[in-house]
C-alpha positions as a printed Julia matrix, in Angstrom:
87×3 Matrix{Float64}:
  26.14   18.35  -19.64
  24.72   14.8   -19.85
  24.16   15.08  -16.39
  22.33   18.35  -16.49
  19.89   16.57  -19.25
  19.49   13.64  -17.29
  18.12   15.48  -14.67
  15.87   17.62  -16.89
  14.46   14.45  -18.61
  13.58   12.88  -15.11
  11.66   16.38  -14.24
   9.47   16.06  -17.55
   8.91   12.89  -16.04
   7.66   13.52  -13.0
   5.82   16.8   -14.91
   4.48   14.25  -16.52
   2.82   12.16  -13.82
   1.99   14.95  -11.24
  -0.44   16.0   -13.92
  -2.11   12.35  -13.91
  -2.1    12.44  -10.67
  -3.43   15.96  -10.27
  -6.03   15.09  -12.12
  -7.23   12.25  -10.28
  -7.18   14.38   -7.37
  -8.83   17.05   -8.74
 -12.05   14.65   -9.85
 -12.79   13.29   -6.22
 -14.51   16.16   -5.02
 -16.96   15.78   -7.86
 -17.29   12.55   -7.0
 -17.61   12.9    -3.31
 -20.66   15.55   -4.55
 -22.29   12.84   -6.78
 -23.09    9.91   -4.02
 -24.36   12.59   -1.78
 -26.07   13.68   -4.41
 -27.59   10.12   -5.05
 -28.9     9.11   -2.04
 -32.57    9.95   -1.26
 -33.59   12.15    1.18
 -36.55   10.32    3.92
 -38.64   12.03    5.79
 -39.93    9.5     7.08
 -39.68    4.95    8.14
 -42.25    2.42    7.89
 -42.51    0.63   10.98
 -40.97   -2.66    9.78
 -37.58    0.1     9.54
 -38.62    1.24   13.37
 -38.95   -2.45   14.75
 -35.99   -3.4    13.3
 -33.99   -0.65   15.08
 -35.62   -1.13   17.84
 -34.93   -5.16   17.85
 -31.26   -4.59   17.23
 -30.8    -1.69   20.07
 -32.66   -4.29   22.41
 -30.17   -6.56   21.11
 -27.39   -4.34   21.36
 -28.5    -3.18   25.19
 -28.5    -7.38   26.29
 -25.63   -8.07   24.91
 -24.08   -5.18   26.59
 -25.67   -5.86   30.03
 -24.41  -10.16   29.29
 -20.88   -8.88   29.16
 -21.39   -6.79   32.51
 -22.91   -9.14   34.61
 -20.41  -11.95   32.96
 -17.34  -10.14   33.55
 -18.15   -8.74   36.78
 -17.94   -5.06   35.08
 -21.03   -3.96   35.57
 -22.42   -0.36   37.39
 -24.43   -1.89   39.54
 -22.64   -3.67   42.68
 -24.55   -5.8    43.64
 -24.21   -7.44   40.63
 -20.37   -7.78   40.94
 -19.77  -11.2    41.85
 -22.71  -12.56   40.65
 -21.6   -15.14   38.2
 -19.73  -16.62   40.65
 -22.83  -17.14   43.13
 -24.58  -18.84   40.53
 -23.02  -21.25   38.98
């Protein structure tokens, strides 16, 4: 019998916490909903936003085309061996 009430105890228990934990749960989609919600809607950029995405895809582009023509990688062949021909 104390076995039997052991057992029941440690289900209240975990009753107990899968409500706590349901709960928690059940409040991220609310607060998934409010930071959407917060963030506001542009229609538009100035152009200091468009130069700097332009400056960091430029960026992006020669870094890209440094590690082609550095590690011989590169789509073009007649760049492959390159590096080698001028150093």
């Amino acid at each position: 019998m104390a076995s039997a009430l052991a057992c029941h105890q440690g289900f209240q228990r975990a009753n107990r916490r899968v409500k706590a934990v349901q709960i928690e749960f059940d409040r991220i989609p609310d607060r998934a909903k409010a930071l959407i919600a917060e963030q506001p809607k542009r229609d538009s950029l100035t152009d200091a936003e468009i130069k700097l995405i332009a400056d960091y895809h430029y960026a992006e582009r020669l870094h890209a085309d440094d590690e082609e023509t550095c590690e011989d990688t590169g789509r073009d062949e007649r760049m492959w061996g390159y590096r080698e021909t001028t150093l």
